[in-house]
N, C-alpha and C positions, 0 to 999 in steps of 0.2 A: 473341416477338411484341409487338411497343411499343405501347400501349394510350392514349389512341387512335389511330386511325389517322391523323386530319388534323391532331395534334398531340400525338406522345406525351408520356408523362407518366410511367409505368412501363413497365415488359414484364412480362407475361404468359407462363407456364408451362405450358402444359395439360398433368397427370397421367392419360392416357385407361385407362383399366377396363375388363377383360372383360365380357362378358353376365353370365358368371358370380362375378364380382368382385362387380359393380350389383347383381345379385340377393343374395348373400350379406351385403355390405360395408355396402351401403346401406339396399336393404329389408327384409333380412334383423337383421343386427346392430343397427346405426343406430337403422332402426327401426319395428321390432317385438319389440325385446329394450329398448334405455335411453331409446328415446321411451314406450313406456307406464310403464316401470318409475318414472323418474324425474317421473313424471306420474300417481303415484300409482294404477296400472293393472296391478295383479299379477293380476289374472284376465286381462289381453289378453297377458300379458307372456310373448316364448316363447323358452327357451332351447335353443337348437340345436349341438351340437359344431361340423357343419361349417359354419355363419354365423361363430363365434368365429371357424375357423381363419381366413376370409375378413377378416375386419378384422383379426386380426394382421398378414394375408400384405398387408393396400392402408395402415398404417399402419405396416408396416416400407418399404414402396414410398416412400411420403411420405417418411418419413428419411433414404433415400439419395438422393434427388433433392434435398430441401431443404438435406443438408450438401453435396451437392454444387455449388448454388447460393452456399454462402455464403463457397465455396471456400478452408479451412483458415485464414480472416481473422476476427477477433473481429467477431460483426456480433449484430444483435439480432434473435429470431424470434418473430413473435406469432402464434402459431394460433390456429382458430375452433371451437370448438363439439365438441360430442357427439360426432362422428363418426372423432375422432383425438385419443382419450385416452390413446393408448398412444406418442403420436410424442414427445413431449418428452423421457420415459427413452431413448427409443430413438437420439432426437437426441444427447443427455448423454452417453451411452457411447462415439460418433462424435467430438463434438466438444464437450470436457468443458467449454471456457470462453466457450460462449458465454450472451449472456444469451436467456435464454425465459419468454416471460408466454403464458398462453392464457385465451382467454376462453368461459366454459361460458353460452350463451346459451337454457338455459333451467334449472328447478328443479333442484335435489340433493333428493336424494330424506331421507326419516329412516331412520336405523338399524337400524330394525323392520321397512320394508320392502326397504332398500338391502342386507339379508345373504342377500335368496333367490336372490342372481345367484352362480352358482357359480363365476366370474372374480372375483367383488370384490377381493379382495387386487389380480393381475395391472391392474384398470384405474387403480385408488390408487396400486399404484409409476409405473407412467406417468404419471397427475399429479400424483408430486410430485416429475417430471425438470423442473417448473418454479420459476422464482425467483417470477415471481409470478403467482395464480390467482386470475382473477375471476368471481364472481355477479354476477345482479341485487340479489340483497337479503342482510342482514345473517342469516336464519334461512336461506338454501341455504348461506350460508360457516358456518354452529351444525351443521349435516346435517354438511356435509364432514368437518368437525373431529372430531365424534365417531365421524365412520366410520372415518378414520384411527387415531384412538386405538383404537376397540375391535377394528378387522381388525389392522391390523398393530405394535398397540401403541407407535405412534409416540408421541415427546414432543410432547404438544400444550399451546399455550400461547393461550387459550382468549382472554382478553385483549387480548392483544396478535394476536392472530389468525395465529401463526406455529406450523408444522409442523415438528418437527427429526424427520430418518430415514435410517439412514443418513449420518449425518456432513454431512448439509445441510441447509439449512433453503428451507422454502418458506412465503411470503406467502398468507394468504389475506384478502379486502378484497370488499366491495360496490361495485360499479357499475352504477348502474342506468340499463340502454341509455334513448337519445332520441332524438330525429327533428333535422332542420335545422328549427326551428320557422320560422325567417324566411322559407326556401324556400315552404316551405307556405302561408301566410300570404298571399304575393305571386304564386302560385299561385290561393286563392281570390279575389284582388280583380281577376283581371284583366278584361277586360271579357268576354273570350269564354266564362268562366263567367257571368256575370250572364244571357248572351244563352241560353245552356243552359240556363238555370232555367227562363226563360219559356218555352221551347220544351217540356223534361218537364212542366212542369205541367198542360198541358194536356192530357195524353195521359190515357184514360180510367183505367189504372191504378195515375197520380197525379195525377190531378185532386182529391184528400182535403183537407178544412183540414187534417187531421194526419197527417203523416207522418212514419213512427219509421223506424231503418235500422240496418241490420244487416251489417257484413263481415267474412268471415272465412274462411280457409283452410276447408275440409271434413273437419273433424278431430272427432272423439270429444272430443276436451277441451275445444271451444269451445263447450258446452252450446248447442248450436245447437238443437237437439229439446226440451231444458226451456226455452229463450226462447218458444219457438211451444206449449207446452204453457200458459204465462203468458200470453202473449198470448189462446190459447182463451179463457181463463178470465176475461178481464179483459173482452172480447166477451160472454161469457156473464154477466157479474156485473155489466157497466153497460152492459146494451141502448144507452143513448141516444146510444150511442159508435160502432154498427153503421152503417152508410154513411157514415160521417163519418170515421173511422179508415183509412188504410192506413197499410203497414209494406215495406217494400224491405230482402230479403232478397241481399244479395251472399254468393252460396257459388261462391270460387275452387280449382278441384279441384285435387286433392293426391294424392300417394301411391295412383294409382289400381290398381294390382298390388297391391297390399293387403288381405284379404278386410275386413278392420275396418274400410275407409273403404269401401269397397262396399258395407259392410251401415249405415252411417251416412250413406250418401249415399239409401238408400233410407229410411230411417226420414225423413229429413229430406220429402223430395219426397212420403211418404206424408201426412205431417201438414201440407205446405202445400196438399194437393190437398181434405184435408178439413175445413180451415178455410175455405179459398173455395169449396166447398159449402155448408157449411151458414150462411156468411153474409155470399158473392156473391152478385151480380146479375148476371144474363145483359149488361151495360155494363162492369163494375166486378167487381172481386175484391181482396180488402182484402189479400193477399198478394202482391207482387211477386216473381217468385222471380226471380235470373241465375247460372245455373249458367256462370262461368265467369271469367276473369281481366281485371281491368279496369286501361287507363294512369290513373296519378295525373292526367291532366289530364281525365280522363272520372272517376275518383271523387270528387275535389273536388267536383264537382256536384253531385253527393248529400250529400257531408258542408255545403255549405252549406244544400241543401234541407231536410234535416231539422229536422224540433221537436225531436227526441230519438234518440241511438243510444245502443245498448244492447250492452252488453259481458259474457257470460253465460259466461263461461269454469270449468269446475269445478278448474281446476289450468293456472296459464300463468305461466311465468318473469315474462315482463313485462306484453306488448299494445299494440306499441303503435299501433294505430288508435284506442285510446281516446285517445291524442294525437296523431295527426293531423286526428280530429273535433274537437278544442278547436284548435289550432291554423287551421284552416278558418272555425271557425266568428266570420269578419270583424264579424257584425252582434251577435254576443252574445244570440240568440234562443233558441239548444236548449238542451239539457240531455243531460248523462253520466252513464247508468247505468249503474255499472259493477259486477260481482262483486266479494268481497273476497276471492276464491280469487286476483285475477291481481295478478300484481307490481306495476301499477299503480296499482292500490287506493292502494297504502301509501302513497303522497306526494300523490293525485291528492283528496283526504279533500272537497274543495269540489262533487266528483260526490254523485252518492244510488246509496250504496250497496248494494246485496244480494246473499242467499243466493240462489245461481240453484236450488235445490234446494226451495224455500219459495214455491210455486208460487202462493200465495195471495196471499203479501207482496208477489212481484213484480207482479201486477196490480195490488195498491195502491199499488203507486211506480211503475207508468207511469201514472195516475191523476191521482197527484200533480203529474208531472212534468207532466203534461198542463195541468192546472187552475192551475200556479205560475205568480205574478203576476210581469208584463215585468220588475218590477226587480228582483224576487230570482234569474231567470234570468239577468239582466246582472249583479249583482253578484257570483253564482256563476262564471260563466265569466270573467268577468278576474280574477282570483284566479288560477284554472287559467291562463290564458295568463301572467300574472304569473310563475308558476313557470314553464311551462316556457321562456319567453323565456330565462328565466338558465339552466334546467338543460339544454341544448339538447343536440344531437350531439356539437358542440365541445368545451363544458364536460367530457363524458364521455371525451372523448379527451386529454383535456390532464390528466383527473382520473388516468387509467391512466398514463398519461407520463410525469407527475410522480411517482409515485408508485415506480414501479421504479427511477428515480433518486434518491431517497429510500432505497429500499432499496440500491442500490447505489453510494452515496456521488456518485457523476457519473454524467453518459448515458453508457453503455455504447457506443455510436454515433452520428457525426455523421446515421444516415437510419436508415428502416425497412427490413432486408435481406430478410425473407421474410415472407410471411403467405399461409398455407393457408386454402384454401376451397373443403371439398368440394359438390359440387352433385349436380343427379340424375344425372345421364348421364357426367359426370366428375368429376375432382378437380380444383381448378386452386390453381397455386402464381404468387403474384407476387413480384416484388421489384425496388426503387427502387434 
């Protein structure tokens, strides 16, 4: 299927999935096995025989589609994510010379908790049927490494950040994802945002001088429940902030077959029903909630609106809306608080940091954030847009690119032949 339609540019592969495939494959293995596990969640984390056998049976599926795509020609395969850690070995045995990088697009877990998956060994030789393997950050490629070394006693060379097993060797290297900052950017200035501002502000549940914001998948790991827990408490410890304060809450639903996002979609909705109780007004409720999925040219609005968004994640590869709000933010006004649990943290250091767990701290740093004078706000955010201006989408693609050619002496290929990307409903395979 040539992608797009009024002027392709690739084609498109749809891999379609049983019912029971999606159930097992996806919500099953995926995640509710290596999305909590890897996310530091071994009490949510549930290991099922027949889920495993389901993501063997849709990540051997991938591999004979994908070598059949690349059709017995040396070409280059870059798969995505969690969901097909098993395809690269499986590719390798099919089609021994080709080159394969995958990119694992959230946390490796540590050692101590990455040994209660009773596959560990089986998902470790899968990835390391890749030449090269990417993180966000420098301590998920320190996870890997020593999960390798202590499951399968691989030669690990800790330095140099290379896996030798089995007669080959595998790369492992940080990259840490970004947005098109420039897209964004030209996105917030255009004028039908500016005319959208005026128009939310006046509505009565952001009519506030201060408005904080909040988006985020409806996920257990985006401390969505301790930000509103912080927030109480920053209501309750500086009254003088009660009708003057709201907060716009974006919760984009996820994984709704999930009992854990069920029972976190109700925790959420219960503590924003009893924060605008106890200090709403029958006009006004200092909580906006939008249960649901917004276009980037409807969120921009918000991420310029805000004085402050707030990034409360207990464990998250990257994040990044904490860089699309800096990236938005045209007039240099707000302020990024962000967790130092999420990948973002680590380079974003011009935010205000915190423990989203420290329920106390985080009220004194929306405080802060609150009461920071216009020029340390402005000197704060260009900084941040500083960096990310250089460290953009691009830079991150060109950092991976370079870099397997590096390892392998030349590009392996004149184009990109395949890239897997599973989604809810199906799998889909592309290739240029």
């Amino acid at each position: 299927m040539p992608v797009p339609p009024h002027n392709p540019q690739y084609t498109l592969r749809c891999v379609w999935l049983s019912e029971a495939q999606v159930g097992g494959f996806y919500d099953g293995f995926a995640n509710s096995t290596l999305w909590p596990l890897c996310h530091l969640n071994l009490e949510r984390t549930v290991f099922t025989p027949l889920d495993w056998r389901h993501y063997q049976e849709v990540n051997a599926h991938f591999a004979t589609v994908v070598a059949d795509e690349c059709g017995g020609k040396r070409a280059l395969v870059w798969l995505q994510d969690y969901h097909l850690a098993l395809c690269p070995a499986l590719l390798r045995q099919r089609l021994p010379d080709l080159a394969i990088m995958h990119f694992w697009h959230i946390p490796w877990p540590p050692w101590e908790l990455y040994r209660a998956c009773p596959w560990r060994r089986e998902l470790l030789e899968g990835l390391l049927g890749n030449d090269l393997l990417g993180f966000h950050l420098a301590q998920y490629c320190h996870n890997f490494l020593e999960c390798a070394e202590r499951v399968l006693g691989a030669s690990v060379d800790y330095k140099a950040g290379v896996v030798e097993y089995e007669g080959r060797e595998t790369w492992v290297r940080p990259f840490p994802i970004s947005i098109d900052y420039a897209w964004w950017t030209r996105l917030a200035r255009g004028r039908r945002v500016a005319r959208q501002i005026v128009r939310r502000r006046v509505h009565p549940d952001l009519a506030f001088p201060i408005l904080g914001l909040g988006v985020d998948r409806l996920d257990y790991t985006k401390g969505i429940v301790h930000r509103l827990a912080a927030i109480e408490r920053f209501l309750e410890k500086y009254p003088a902030y009660q009708g003057r304060f709201g907060f716009v809450q974006i919760a984009v639903p996820s994984r709704t077959q999930i009992e854990d996002y069920r029972r976190v979609k109700a925790q959420v909705e219960g503590a924003v029903e009893r924060i605008n109780a106890r200090f709403g007004t029958e006009t006004a409720k200092p909580i906006h909630y939008r249960y649901e999925h917004l276009e980037p040219a409807e969120l921009v609005v918000y991420y310029r609106m805000a004085d402050f968004a707030m990034v409360t994640s207990l464990h998250d590869g990257m994040n990044r809306v904490a860089k699309e709000f800096v990236a938005s933010q045209v007039e240099q006004r707000g302020v990024l608080i962000c967790s130092e649990f999420a990948g973002a943290a680590e380079a974003l250091d011009n935010a205000l940091l915190i423990n989203p767990y420290d329920t106390e701290r985080v009220a004194d740093t929306l405080k802060h954030a609150i009461e920071m004078s216009r020029e340390e706000k402005a000197h704060r955010m260009a900084r941040l847009q500083t960096h990310l201006a250089e460290h953009n989408i691009y830079k991150w693609l060109a950092d991976i690119f370079t870099t397997l050619e590096d390892i392998q002496g030349a590009s392996p290929v004149a184009a990109l032949a395949a890239v897997a990307v599973p989604t809810d409903s199906a799998a889909a395979l592309s290739d240029a």
